[in-house]
BAPA-877915 format. One record per residue (C-alpha): residue in one letter; x, y, z. Coordinates in Angstrom, 2 decimals. Example, Ala and Ser with C-alpha at 12.3 -4.5 7.8 and 13.67 -1.06 7.14 Angstrom:
BEGIN
- type | x | y | z
- A | 12.30 | -4.50 | 7.80
- S | 13.67 | -1.06 | 7.14
This chain:
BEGIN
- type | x | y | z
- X | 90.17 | 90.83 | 76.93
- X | 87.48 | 89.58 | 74.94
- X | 84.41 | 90.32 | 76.78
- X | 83.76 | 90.63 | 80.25
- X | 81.96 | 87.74 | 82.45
- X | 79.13 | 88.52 | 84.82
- X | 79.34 | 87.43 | 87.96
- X | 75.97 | 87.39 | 89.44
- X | 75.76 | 87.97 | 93.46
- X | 74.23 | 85.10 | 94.76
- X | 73.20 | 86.46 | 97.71
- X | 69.86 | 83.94 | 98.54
- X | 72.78 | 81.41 | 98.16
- X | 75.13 | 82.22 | 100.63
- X | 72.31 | 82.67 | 103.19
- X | 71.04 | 79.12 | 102.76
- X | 74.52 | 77.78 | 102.41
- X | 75.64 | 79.33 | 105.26
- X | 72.49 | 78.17 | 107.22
- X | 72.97 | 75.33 | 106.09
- X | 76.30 | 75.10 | 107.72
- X | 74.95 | 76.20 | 110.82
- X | 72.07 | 73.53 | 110.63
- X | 75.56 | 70.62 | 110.08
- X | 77.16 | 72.13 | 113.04
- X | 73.90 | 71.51 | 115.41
- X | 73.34 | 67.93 | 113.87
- X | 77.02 | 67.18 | 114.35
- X | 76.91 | 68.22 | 118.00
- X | 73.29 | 66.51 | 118.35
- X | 74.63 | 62.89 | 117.36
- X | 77.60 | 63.61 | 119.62
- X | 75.60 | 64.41 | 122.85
- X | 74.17 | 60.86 | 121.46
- X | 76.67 | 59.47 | 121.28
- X | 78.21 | 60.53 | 124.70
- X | 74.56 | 59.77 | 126.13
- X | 75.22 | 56.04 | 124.89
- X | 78.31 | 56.17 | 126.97
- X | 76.63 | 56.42 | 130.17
- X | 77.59 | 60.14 | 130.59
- X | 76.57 | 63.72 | 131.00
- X | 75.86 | 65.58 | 127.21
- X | 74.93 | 68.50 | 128.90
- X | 78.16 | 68.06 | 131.33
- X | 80.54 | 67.78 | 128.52
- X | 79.54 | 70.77 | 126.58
- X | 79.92 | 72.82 | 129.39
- X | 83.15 | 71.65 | 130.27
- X | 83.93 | 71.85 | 126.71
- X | 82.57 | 75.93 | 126.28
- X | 84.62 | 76.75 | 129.71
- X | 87.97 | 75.20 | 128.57
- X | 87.87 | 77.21 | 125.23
- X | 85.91 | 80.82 | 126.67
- X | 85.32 | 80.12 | 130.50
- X | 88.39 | 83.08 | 131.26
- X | 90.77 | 85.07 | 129.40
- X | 93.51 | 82.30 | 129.20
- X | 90.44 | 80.01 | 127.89
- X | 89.93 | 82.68 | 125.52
- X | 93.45 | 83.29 | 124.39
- X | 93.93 | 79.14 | 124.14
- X | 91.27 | 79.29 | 121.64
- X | 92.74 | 82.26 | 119.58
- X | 96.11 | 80.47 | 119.75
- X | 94.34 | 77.48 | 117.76
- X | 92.33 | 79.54 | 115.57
- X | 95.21 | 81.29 | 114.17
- X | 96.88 | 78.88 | 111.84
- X | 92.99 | 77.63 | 111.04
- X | 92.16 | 80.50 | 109.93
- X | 95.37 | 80.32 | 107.30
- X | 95.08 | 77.06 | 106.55
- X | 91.39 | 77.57 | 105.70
- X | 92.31 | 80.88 | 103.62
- X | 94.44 | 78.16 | 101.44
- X | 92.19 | 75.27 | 100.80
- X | 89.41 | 78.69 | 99.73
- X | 91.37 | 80.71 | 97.73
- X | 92.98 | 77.56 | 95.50
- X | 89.29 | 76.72 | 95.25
- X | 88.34 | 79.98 | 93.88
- X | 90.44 | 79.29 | 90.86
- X | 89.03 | 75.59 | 90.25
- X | 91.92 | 73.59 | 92.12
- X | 91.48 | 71.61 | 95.38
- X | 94.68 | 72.10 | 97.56
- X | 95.10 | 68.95 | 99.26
- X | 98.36 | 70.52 | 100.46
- X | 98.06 | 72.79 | 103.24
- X | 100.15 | 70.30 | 105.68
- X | 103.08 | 70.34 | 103.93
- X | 102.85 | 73.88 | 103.07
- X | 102.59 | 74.54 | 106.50
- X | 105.77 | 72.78 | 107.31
- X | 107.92 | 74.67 | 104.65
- X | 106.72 | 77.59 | 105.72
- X | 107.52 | 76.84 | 109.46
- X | 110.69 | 75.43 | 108.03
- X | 112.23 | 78.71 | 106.31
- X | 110.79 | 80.93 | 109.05
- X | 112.79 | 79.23 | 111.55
- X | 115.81 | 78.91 | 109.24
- X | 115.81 | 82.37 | 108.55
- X | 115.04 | 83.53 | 112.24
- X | 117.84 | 80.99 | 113.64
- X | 120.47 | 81.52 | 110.91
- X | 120.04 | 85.40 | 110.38
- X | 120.67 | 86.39 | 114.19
- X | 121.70 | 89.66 | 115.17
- X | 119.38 | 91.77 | 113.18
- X | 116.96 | 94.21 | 115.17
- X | 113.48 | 92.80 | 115.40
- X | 112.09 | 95.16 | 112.75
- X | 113.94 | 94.13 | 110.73
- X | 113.65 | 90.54 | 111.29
- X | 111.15 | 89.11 | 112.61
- X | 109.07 | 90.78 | 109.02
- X | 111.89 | 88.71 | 107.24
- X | 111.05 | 85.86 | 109.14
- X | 107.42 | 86.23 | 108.71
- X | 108.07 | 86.98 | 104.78
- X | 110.03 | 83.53 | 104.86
- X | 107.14 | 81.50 | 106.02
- X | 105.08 | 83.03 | 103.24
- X | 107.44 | 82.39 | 100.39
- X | 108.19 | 78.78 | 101.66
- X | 105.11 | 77.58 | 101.95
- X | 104.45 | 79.93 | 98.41
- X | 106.75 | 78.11 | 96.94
- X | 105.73 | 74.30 | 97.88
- X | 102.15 | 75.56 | 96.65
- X | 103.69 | 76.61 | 93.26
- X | 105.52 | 73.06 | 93.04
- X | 101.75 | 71.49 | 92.81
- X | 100.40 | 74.09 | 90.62
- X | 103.62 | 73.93 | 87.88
- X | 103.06 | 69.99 | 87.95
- X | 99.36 | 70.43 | 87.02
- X | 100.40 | 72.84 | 83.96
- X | 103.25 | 71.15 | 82.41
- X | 102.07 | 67.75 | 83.15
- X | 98.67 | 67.66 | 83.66
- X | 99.36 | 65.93 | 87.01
- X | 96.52 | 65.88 | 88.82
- X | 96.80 | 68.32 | 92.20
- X | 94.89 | 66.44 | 94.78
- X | 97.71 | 63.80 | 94.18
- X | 100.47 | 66.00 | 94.27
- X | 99.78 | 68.25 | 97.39
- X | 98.96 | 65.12 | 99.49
- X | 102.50 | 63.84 | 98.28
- X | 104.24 | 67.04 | 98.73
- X | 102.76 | 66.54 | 102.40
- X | 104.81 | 63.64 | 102.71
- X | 108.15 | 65.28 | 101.29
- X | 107.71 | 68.38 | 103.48
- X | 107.30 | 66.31 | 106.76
- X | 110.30 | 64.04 | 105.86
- X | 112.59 | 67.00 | 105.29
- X | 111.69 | 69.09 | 108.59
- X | 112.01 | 65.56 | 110.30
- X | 115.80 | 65.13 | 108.89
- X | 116.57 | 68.76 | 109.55
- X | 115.78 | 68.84 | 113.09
- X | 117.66 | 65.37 | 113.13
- X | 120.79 | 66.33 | 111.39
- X | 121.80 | 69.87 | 109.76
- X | 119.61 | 72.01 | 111.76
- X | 119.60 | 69.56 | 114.97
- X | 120.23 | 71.97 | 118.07
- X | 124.05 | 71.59 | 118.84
- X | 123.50 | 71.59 | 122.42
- X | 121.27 | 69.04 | 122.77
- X | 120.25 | 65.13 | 121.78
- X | 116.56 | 65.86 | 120.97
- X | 115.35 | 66.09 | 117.34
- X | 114.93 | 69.88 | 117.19
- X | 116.34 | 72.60 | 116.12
- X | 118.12 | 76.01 | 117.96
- X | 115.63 | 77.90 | 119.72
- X | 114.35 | 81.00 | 117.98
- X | 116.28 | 84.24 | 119.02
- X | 114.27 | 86.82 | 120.54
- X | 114.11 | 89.09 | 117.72
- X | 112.74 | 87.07 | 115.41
- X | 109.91 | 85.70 | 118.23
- X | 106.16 | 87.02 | 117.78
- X | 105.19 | 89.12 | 120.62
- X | 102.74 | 88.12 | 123.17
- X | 99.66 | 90.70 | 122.83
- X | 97.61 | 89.82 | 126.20
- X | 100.09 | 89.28 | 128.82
- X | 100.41 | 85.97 | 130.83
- X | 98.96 | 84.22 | 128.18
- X | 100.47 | 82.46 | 124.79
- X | 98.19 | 85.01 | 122.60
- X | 100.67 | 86.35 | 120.07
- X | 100.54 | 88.95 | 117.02
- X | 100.01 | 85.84 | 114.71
- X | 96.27 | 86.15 | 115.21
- X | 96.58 | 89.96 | 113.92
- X | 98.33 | 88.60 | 110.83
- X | 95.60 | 86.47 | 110.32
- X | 92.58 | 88.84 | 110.31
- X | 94.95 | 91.11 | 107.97
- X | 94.87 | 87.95 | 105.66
- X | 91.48 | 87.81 | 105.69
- X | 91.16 | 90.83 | 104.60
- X | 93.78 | 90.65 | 101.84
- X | 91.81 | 87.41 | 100.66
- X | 88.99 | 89.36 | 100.74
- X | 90.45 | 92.40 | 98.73
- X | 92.14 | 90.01 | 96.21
- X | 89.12 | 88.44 | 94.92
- X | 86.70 | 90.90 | 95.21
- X | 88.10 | 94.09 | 94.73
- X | 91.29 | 93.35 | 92.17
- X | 91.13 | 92.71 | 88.47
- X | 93.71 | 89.83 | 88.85
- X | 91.31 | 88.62 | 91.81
- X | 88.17 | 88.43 | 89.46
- X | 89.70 | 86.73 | 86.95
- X | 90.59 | 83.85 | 89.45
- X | 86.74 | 83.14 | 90.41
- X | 86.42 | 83.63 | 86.50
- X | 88.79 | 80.84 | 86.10
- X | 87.46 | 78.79 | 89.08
- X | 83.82 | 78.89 | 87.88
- X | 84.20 | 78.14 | 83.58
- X | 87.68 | 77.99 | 82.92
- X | 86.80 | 77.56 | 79.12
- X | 84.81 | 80.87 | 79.33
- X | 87.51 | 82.72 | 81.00
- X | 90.16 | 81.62 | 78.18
- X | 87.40 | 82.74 | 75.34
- X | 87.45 | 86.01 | 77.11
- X | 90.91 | 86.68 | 77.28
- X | 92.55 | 85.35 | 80.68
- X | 94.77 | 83.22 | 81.16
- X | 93.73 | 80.01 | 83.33
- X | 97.42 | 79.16 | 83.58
- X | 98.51 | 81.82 | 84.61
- X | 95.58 | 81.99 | 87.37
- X | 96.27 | 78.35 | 88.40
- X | 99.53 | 79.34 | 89.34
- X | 99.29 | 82.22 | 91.15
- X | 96.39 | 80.75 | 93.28
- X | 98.67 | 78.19 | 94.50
- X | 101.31 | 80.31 | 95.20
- X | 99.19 | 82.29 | 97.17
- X | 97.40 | 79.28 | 99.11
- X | 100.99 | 77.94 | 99.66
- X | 101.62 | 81.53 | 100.68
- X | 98.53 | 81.16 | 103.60
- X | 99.19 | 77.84 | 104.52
- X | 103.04 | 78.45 | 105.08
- X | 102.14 | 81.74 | 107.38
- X | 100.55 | 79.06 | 109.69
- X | 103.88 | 77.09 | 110.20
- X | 105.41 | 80.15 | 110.76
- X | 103.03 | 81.36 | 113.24
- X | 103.46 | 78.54 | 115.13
- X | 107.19 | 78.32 | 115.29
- X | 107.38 | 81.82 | 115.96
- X | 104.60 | 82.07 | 118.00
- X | 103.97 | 78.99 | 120.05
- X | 107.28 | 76.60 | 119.79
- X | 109.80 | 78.77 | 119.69
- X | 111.99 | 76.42 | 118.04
- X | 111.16 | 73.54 | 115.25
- X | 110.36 | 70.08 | 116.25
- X | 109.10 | 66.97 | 114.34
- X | 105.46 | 66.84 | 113.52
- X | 105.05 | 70.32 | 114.56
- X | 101.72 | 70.48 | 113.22
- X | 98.99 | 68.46 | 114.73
- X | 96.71 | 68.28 | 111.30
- X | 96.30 | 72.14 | 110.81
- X | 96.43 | 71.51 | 106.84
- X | 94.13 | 69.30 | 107.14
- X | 91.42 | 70.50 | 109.43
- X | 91.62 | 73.65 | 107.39
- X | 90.30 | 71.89 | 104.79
- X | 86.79 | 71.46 | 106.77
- X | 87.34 | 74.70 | 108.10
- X | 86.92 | 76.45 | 104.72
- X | 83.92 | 74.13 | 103.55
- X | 82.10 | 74.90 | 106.26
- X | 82.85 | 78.72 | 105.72
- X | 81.53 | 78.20 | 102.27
- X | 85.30 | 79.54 | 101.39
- X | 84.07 | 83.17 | 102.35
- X | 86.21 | 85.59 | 104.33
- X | 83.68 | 85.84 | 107.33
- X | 82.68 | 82.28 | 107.14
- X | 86.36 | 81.02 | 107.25
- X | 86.45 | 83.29 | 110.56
- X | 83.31 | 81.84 | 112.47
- X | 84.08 | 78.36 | 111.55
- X | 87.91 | 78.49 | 112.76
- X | 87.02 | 79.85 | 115.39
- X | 84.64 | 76.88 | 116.39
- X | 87.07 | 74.48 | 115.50
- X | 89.71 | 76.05 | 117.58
- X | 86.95 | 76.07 | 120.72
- X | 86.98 | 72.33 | 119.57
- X | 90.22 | 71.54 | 120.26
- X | 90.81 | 74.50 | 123.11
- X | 88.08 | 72.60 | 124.84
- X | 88.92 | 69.01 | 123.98
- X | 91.40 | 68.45 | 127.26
- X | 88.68 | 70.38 | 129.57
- X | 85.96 | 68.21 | 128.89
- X | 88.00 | 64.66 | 129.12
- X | 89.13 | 66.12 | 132.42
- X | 86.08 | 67.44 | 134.05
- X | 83.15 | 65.26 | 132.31
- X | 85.24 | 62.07 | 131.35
- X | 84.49 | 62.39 | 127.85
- X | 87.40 | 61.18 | 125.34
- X | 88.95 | 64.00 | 123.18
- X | 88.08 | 61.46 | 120.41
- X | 84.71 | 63.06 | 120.63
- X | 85.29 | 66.30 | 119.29
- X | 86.80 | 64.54 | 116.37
- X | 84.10 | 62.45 | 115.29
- X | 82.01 | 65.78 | 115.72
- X | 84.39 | 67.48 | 113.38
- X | 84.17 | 64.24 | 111.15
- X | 80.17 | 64.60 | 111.03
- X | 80.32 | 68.53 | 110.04
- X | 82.93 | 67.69 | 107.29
- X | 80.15 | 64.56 | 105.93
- X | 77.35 | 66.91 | 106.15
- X | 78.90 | 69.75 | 103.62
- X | 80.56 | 67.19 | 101.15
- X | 76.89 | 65.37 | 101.08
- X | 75.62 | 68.37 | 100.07
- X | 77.99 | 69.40 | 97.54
- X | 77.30 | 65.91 | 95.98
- X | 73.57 | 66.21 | 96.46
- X | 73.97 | 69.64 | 94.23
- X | 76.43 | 67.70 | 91.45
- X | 73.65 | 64.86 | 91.13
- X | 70.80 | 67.78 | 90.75
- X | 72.37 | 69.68 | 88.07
- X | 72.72 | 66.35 | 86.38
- X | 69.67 | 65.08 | 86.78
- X | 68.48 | 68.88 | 85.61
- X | 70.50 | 68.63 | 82.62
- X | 69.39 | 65.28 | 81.63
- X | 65.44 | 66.62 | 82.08
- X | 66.58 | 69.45 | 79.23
- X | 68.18 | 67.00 | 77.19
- X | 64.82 | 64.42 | 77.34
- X | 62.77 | 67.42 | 76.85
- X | 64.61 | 68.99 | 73.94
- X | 64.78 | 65.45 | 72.13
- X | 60.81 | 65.16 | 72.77
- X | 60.37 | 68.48 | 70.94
- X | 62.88 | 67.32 | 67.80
């Protein structure tokens, strides 16, 4: 290398952004008790329907966890393809080819002990979803194509093919519904709180947290990826590769991002259906922005979406409130970050334009 780049801890600056994500989340649920209010029901009556569906007992609890798991992956991919300058657009279908290998490799190789391979299956979901990542990110290098087109595309593609698989090659033989075998035993995640649908895919995720965390912060390959992400120019004056970067990152958010498809065919289904996923690619999207695409942050906020959507059924049940609630609440959050992101583009403009004027004065 070059030179070395400082990185400079902003510290001061993930305090205020992360209270500022706290202040979105109150606002967000503000205008919805509005907006329920303006309904003719009970704010006050919803929420606490909503907080015991997700947390009110230890099947709430595990619900919630269940839904927080592939969150917290999906989130881990939109951050760490962010970290390198790239938006990943792509989680969805990421998530399907992950789900899709895992279950091919946990229907297809049967008979082998489950040490053996359920870690295969697990490695499967990884390396599908790694690989539809890598698709995006080897389009952007040789072609310049432009990856917030290509991963919503590749979205498509991925949900067409599980959708003919489970119709046709992989359909289950003894049956007329579009899915596939069901997933043998030893290739099932186990339950870890019995009686409930809690399974070790919520361990895997914390362990990715902390591998996201270790990667970027603690690796030389890791530091040259938020070198990349922040002046890609400056990083290729000092000696690193930005290609290079580009494409590992989106291997690796593939890599995330497929772990959640297999988590829940593994963990939840059991078997592969059509549409699978309801939106996990996406909502991890809004999961990560509202972490601020840091390891704890990703945690906190996947964790209050999955209460969202725990407590969703609860709350239409008890206090008559539509589901649709909690995702114009989610919608809000998501407006509330981006505003601010563009708020903070226009600044540094407006900034830059000030030293221009003032420079010009001086000539």
């Amino acid at each position: 290398m070059r030179g070395k780049i400082y990185l400079p801890e902003k510290t001061h600056e993930g305090i205020k952004s992360l209270t500022f994500s706290f202040f979105s989340i109150c606002l967000a649920f503000l205008i919805g008790a509005i907006i329920i209010k303006l309904l003719g029901l009970s704010p006050s009556k919803a929420y606490l329907s909503m907080i015991l569906g997700s947390f009110g007992n230890a099947n709430a609890i595990a619900e919630t966890l269940v839904k927080t798991t592939p969150l917290i992956f999906t989130g881990l991919s939109y951050a760490i393809a962010k970290r390198c300058g790239l938006v990943n657009l792509g989680a969805e279908g990421q998530l399907y080819m992950g789900g899709f290998l895992a279950s091919f490799v946990g229907i297809y190789l049967n008979g082998l002990p489950i040490y053996i391979h359920l870690p295969l299956a697990i490695l499967a979901g990884f390396i599908g979803g790694g690989l539809w990542g890598l698709v995006a990110g080897w389009l952007k290098i040789r072609f310049g194509a432009n990856e917030m087109i290509t991963t919503i595309m590749l979205n498509y593609i991925a949900q067409y093919w599980v959708s003919y698989l489970v119709s046709g090659p992989m359909m289950d033989p003894t049956g007329k519904m579009p899915q596939s075998s069901p997933i043998p035993t030893s290739a099932i995640l186990p339950r870890i709180l019995g009686g409930t649908r809690l399974h070790l895919g919520i361990v895997i995720a914390l362990l990715a947290v902390l591998i996201f965390y270790y990667f970027l912060w603690k690796t030389t390959v890791g530091y040259e990826t938020r070198v990349v992400g922040i002046n890609a120019e400056a990083a290729r004056y000092a000696g690193i590769k930005p290609t290079k970067n580009a494409l590992l990152a989106m291997f690796i958010a593939g890599g995330f991002a497929g772990l959640a498809g297999m988590g829940e065919i593994l963990g939840v289904q059991m078997r592969m259906y059509q549409n699978f996923s309801p939106g996990y690619g996406f909502d991890g999207i809004a999961v990560a922005l509202l972490g601020q695409n840091m390891p704890i942050g990703i945690i906190v906020s996947a964790i209050l979406f999955g209460m969202l959507r725990s407590g969703a059924n609860m709350m239409q049940l008890t206090a008559k409130v539509p589901n649709a609630i909690i995702y114009i609440i989610q919608a809000l959050v998501i407006i509330f970050i981006v505003a601010k992101n563009i708020f903070k583009i226009f600044k540094r403009r407006n900034v830059a334009k000030s030293t221009i004027k003032g420079v010009d004065e001086k000539c």
